[in-house]
C-alpha positions in Angstrom: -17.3 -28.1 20.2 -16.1 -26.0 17.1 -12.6 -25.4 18.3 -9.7 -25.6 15.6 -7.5 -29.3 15.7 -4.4 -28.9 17.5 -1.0 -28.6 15.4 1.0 -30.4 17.7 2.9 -32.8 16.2 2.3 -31.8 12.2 4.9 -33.3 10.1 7.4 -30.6 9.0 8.8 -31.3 5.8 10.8 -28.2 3.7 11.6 -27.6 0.1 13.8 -30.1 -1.7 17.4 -29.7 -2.5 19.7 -30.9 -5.1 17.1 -31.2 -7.8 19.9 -29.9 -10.3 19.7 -33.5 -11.5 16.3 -33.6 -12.4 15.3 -32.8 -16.3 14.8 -29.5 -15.7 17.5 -29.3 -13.7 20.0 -29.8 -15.9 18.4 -28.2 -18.9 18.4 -25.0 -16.5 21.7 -24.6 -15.3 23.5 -23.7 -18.3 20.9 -21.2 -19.4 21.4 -19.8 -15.4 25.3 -20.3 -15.7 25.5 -17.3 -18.5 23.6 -15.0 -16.6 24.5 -15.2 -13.4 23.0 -13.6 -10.4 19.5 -12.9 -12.8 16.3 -15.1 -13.0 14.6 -15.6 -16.2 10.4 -15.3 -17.0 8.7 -16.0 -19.8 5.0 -14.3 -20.1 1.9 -17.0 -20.0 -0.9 -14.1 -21.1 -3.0 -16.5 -22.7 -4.9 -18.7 -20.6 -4.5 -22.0 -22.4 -0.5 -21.7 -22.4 -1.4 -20.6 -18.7 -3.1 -24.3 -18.5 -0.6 -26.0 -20.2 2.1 -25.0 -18.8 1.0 -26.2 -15.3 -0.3 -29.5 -16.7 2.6 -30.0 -18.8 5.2 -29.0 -16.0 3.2 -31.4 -13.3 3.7 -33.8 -15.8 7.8 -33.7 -16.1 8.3 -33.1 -12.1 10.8 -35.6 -11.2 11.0 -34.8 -7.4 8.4 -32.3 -5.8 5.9 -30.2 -6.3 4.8 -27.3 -4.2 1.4 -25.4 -5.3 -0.6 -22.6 -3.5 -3.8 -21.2 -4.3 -7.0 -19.3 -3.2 -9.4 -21.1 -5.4 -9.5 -24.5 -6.6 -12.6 -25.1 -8.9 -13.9 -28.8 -9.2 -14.9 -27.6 -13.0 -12.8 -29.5 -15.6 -9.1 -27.5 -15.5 -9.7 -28.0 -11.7 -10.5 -32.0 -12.1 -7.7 -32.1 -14.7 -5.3 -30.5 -12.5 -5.7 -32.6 -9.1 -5.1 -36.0 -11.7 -2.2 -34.3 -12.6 -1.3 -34.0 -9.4 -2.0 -37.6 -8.4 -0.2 -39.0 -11.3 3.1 -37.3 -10.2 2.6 -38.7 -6.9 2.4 -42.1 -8.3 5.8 -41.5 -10.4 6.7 -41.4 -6.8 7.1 -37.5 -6.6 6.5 -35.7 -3.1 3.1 -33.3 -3.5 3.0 -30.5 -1.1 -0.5 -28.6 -1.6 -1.9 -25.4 0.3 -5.2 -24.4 -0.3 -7.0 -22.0 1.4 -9.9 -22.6 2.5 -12.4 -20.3 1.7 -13.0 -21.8 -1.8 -13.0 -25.3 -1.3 -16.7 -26.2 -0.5 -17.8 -29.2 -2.0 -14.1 -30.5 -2.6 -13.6 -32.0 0.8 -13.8 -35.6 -0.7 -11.6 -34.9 -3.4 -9.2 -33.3 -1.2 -9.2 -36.4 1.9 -8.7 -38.5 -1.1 -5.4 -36.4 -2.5 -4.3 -36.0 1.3 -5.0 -39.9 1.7 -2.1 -40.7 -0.8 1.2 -41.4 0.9 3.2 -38.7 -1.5 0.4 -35.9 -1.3 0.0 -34.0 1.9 -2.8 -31.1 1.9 -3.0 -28.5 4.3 -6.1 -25.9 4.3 -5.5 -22.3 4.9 -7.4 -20.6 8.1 -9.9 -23.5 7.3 -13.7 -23.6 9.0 -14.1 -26.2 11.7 -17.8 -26.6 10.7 -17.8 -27.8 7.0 -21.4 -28.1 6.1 -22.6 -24.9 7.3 -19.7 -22.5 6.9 -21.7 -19.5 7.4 -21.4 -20.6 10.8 -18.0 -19.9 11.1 -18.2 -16.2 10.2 -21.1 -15.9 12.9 -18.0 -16.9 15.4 -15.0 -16.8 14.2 -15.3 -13.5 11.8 -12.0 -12.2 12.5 -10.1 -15.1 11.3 -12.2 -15.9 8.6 -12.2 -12.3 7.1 -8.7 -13.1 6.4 -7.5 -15.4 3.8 -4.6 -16.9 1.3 -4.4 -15.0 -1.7 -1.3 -16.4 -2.9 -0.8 -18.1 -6.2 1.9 -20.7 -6.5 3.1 -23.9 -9.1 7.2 -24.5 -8.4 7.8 -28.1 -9.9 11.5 -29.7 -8.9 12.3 -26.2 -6.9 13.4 -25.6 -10.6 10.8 -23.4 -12.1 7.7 -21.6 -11.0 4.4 -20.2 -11.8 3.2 -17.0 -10.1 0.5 -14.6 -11.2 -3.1 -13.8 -10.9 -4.8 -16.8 -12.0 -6.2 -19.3 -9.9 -7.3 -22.9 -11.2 -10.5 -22.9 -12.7 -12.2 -22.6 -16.2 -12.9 -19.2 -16.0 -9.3 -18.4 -15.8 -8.1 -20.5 -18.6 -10.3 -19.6 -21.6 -12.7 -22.0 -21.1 -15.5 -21.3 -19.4 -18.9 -20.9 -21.7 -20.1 -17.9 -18.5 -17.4 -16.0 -18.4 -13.4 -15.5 -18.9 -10.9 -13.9 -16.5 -8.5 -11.9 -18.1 -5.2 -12.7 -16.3 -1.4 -12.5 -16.4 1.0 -15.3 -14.8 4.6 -15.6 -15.7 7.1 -18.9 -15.5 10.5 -17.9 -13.7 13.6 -19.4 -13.4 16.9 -18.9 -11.7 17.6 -17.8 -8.6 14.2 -16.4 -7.8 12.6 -20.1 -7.3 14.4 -20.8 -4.0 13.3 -17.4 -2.7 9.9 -18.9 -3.7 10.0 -22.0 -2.8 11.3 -21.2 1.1 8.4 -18.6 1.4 6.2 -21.4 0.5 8.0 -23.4 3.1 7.3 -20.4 5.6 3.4 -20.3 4.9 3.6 -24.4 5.1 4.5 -24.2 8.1 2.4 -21.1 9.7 -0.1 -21.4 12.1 -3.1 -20.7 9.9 -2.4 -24.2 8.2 -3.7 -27.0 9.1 -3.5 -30.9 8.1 -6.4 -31.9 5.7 -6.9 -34.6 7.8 -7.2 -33.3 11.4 -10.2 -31.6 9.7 -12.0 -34.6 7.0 -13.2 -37.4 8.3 -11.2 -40.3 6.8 -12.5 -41.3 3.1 -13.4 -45.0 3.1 -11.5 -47.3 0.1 -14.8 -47.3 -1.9 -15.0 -43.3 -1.9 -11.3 -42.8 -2.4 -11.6 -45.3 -6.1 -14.5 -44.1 -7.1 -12.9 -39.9 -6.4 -9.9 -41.0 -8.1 -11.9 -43.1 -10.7 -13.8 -39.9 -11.6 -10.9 -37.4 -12.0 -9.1 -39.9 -14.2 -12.0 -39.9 -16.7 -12.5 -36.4 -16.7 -9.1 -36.6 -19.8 -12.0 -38.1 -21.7 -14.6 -35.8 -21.1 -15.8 -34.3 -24.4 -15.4 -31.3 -23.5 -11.9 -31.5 -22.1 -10.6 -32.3 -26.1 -9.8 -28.8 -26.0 -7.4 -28.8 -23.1 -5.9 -31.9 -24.9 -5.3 -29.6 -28.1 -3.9 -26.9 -26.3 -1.2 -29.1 -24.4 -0.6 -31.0 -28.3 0.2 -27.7 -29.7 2.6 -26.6 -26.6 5.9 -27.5 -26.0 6.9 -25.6 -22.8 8.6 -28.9 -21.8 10.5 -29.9 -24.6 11.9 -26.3 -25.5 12.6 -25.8 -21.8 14.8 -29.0 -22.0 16.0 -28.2 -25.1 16.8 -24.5 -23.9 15.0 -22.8 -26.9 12.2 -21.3 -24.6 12.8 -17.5 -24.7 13.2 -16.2 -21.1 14.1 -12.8 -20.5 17.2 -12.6 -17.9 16.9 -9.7 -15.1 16.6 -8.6 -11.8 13.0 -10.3 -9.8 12.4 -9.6 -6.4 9.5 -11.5 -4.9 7.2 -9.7 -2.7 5.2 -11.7 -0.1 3.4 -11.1 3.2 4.0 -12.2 6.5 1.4 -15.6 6.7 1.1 -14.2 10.1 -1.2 -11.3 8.3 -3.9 -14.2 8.4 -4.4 -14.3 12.3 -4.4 -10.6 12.0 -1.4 -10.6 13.5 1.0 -8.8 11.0 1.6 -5.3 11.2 -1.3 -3.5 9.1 -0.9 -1.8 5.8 -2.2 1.2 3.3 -2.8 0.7 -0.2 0.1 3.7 -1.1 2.9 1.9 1.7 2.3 -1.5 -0.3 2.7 -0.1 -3.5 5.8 2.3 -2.4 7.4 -0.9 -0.7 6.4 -2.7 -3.9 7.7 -0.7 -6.9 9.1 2.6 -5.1 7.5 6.0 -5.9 6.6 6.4 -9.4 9.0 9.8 -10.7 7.5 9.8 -14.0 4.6 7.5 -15.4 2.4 4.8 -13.5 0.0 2.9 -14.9 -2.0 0.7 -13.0 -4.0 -2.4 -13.9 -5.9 -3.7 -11.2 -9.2 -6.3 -11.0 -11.0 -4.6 -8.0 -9.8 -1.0 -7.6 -10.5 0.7 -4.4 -7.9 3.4 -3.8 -9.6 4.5 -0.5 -9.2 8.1 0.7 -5.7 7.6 1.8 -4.9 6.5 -1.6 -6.2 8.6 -3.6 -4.7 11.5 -2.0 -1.5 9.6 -2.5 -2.3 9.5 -6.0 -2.9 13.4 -5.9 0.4 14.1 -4.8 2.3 12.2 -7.7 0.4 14.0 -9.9 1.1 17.3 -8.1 4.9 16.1 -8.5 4.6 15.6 -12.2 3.6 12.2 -12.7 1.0 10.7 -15.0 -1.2 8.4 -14.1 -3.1 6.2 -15.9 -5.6 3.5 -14.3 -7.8 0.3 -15.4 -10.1 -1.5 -14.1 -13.4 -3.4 -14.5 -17.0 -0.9 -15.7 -19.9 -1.9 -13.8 -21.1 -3.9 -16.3 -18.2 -6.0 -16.6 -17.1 -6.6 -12.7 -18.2 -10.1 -11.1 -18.2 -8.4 -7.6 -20.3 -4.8 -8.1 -20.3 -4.1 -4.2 -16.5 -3.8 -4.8 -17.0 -1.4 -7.7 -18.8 1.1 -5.6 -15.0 1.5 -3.4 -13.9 3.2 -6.4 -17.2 4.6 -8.4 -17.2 7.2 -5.0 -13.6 8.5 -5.8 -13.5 9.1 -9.8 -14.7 12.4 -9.8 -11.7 13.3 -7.6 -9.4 11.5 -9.5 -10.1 12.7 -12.6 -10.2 16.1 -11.0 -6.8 15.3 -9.9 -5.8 14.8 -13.8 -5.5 10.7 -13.8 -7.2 8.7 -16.9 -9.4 6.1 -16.1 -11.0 3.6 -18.0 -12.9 0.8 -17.6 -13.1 -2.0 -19.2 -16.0 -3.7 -21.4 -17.9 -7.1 -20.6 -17.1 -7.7 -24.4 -13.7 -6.8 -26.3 -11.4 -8.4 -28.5 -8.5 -10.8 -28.4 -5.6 -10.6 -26.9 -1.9 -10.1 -28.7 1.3 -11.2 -28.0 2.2 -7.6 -28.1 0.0 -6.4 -25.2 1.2 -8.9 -23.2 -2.6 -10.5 -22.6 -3.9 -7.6 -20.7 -7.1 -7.5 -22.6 -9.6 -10.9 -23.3 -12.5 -11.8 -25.6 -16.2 -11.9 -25.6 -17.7 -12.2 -22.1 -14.7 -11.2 -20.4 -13.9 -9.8 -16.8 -10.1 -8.2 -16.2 -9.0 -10.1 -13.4 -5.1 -8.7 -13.6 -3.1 -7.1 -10.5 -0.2 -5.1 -13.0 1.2 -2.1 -11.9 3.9 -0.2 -14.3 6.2 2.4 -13.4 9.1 4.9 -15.0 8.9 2.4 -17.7 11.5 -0.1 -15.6 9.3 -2.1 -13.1 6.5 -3.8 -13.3 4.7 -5.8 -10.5 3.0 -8.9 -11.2 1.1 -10.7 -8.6 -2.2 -10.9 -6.1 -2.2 -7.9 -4.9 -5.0 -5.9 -5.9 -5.4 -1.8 -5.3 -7.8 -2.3 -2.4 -8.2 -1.9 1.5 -8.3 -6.2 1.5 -5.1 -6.9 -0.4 -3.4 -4.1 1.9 -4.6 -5.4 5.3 -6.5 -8.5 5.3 -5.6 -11.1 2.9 -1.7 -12.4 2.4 -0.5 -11.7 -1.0 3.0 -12.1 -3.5 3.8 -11.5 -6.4 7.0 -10.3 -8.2 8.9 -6.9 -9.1 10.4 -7.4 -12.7 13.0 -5.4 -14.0 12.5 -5.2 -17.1 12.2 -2.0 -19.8 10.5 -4.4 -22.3 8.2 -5.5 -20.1 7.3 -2.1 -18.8 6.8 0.2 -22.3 4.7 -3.5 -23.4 2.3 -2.5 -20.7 2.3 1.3 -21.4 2.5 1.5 -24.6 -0.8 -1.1 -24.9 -2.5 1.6 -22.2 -1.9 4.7 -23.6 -2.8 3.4 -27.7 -4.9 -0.2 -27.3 -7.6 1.2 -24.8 -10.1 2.9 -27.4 -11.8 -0.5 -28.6 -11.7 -2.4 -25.0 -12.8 -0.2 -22.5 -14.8 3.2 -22.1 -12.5 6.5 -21.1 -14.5 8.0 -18.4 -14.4 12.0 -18.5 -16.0 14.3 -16.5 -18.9 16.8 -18.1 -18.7 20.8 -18.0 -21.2 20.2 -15.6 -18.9 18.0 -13.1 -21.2 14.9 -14.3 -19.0 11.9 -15.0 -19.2 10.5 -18.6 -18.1 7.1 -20.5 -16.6 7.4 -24.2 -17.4 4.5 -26.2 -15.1 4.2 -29.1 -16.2 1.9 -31.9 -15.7 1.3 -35.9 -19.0 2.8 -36.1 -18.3 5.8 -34.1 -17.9 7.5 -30.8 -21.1 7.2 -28.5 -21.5 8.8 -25.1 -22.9 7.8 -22.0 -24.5 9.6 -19.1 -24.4 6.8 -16.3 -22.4 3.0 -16.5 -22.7 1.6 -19.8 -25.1 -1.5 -20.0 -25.2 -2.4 -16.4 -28.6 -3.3 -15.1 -30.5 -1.3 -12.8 -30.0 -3.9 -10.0 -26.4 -3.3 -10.3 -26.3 0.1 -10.4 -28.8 0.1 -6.7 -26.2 -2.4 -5.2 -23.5 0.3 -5.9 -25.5 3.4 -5.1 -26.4 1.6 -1.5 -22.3 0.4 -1.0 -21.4 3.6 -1.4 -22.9 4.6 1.8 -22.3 1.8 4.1 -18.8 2.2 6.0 -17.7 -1.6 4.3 -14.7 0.2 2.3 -12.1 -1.8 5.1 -13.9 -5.3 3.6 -13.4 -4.4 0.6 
């Protein structure tokens, strides 16, 4: 009765070709031509250029557009974002969109609608057969479930492409009133968007995705005007007059055709699991092989920026023996107060005392800190913020920027990319910020005479100490105490 939609017969369609004609096209191939053999990025830090360079980009794709993503809000960057989509379509440009589908309850009439339109094709990730009552699904079909689409994707004209941390959603762009993700994407082009446009081709067509519309019922003419009626007025939403100043003040599309936007050339590799990993059946991973197949073995310095940190015993004894071989470490990640998933936190509250045993700096980072600048690269937010980042430095020469978290799920559960940057600049940006910005945005966590851990709290009005996880409620501090002891690290 619950049993998945065959795949037999699913359209198969691949990344387009011989877009160098496009705009973009031909405003990228001299830029390419004098640096041959390298891809260019340019940071997005900030989450309104984050924004508006998807909107704008949707907005000058001639051909295609292929976009991935583990979450989809329907809040206002989400509603502004699926009428970009459908106004490319009706330029007449072929929409390719994977969503997986974990995240999409409550969207099921927006996306039949999208899916309905003869240039938009939707296909949903490991998707649950039963959509009203997905808790269902776990109850029997857990091991597929457990395991979903991580992967973050925007490639418009197989010319240039998006790739990062963020998903689509307020909370990602700077404009949510609850709270902000602190991110990092960059736009690439060059060479490296073929390589990301044929993986996208490869998790197209995987068997974990599945038509939209072997799975929603078919949206009748009224629901489909009335859907697209309401994601066309959301432009004149009052509050979305702050999207529109953002994308008035950006010109991502006019200095990329112009060739004035600043990329830095050099070597990306793109880093991408198997879609098979989402039927489980992709060879499994540790946290320390993806990192070492990732970036290599740090020699000298790593630093390590990641969301939901949860090195696992395995990893932190890898950690251990690059410290024993001379190298320092440096790590970041959410405090207790400001993570938006505390049963996570406790996968890595039950190793700090070992790690800083071990010699490795940690600190975590506040609920409430300052700005970001262009000179730390956006690795820090502003009031009500929550790090949401996956950047890992190391030797000062690579960075990784991507999905991938430092935890048991990233390594073995969920599919993941990202991409390995060469680049010096890049890589010092990041360290340098970590080893002198970190006093005013996050606590340094020590560890007493006693062997009790304790937070530093650096402020203009001084230096304060704390015995237990600054400002977090009791209730969160239980929920932690109690993970700790369950054997849920692996879901982690």
């Amino acid at each position: 009765m619950f049993r998945l939609p065959s795949l037999d017969d699913r359209a198969h369609s691949v990344a387009m070709l011989g877009t160098e004609s496009t705009q973009l096209g031909q405003a990228i191939a001299p830029i390419a031509k004098s640096h041959p053999g390298k891809s260019g990025f340019h940071p997005l830090a900030d989450g309104r250029d984050a924004f508006a360079a998807r909107s704008l980009m949707a907005d000058a794709a001639e051909r295609c557009l292929d976009v991935q993503y583990y979450i989809w809000h329907a809040d206002l960057s989400g509603r502004l974002l699926f009428d970009a989509l459908f106004r490319a379509a009706e330029r007449g440009v072929r929409v390719r969109l994977l969503l997986d589908d974990n995240n999409t309850n409550g969207l099921d009439l927006v996306i039949a609608t999208l899916d309905y339109h003869p240039n938009i094709e939707v296909r949903l990730f490991n998707p649950f057969v039963i959509r009203k009552w997905r808790a269902l699904g776990y109850l029997t079909d857990f091991r597929r479930l457990n395991r979903r689409m991580h992967n973050k994707s925007f490639t418009i004209d197989n010319q240039v492409t998006i790739i990062g941390g963020r998903n689509i959603g307020d909370e990602y762009f700077g404009s949510s009133e609850e709270m902000q993700f602190v991110d990092f994407d960059v736009m690439a082009i060059g060479p490296i968007v073929q390589e990301v446009s044929a993986e996208f081709d490869r998790y197209w067509a995987c068997s974990s995705s599945y038509p939209a519309d072997r799975l929603l019922p078919l949206p009748s003419r009224k629901q489909r005007v009335l859907t697209r009626r309401r994601l066309m007025r959301t432009s004149f939403h009052p509050d979305a007059a702050r999207y529109g100043r953002t994308l008035s003040q950006q010109a991502f599309v006019k200095d990329l055709l112009s060739g004035t936007v600043e990329f830095e050339w050099t070597d990306i590799r793109m880093v991408s699991d198997d879609p098979a990993k989402g039927l489980g059946q992709a060879a499994p991973d540790t946290v320390p092989q993806r990192l070492k197949e990732t970036l290599g073995t740090p020699l000298s310095h790593f630093f390590l920026v990641s969301a939901y940190f949860v090195p696992t015993a395995v990893g932190v004894q890898f950690l251990q023996r690059l410290v024993r071989g001379g190298v320092k470490i440096t790590i970041v990640t959410n405090s207790l107060e400001a993570t938006d998933v505390a049963v996570v936190h406790a996968g890595y509250a039950k190793h700090r005392r070992t790690l800083l045993k071990a010699g490795i700096k940690l600190y975590e980072v506040k609920r409430t800190f300052s700005a970001p600048s262009t000179k730390d690269r956006g690795l820090v937010g502003h009031s009500g913020s929550s790090l949401h980042a996956k950047t890992f430095s190391v030797d000062g020469r690579r960075t990784y920027i991507g999905s991938f978290n430092f935890d048991p799920r990233s390594a073995q559960l969920n599919t993941e990319m990202g991409f390995v940057i060469e680049s010096t600049a890049l890589a010092e940006g990041i360290a340098s910020y970590l080893e002198g910005g970190l006093r005013d945005q996050a606590y340094q966590v020590k560890k007493t005479s006693s062997g009790r851990l304790k937070w530093i709290e650096f402020s203009p009005e001084g230096t304060r100490e704390h015995k237990r996880d600054p400002y977090a409620s009791t209730r969160r501090r239980m929920v932690v105490a109690l993970a700790s002891f369950l054997p849920i690290e692996w879901l982690l």
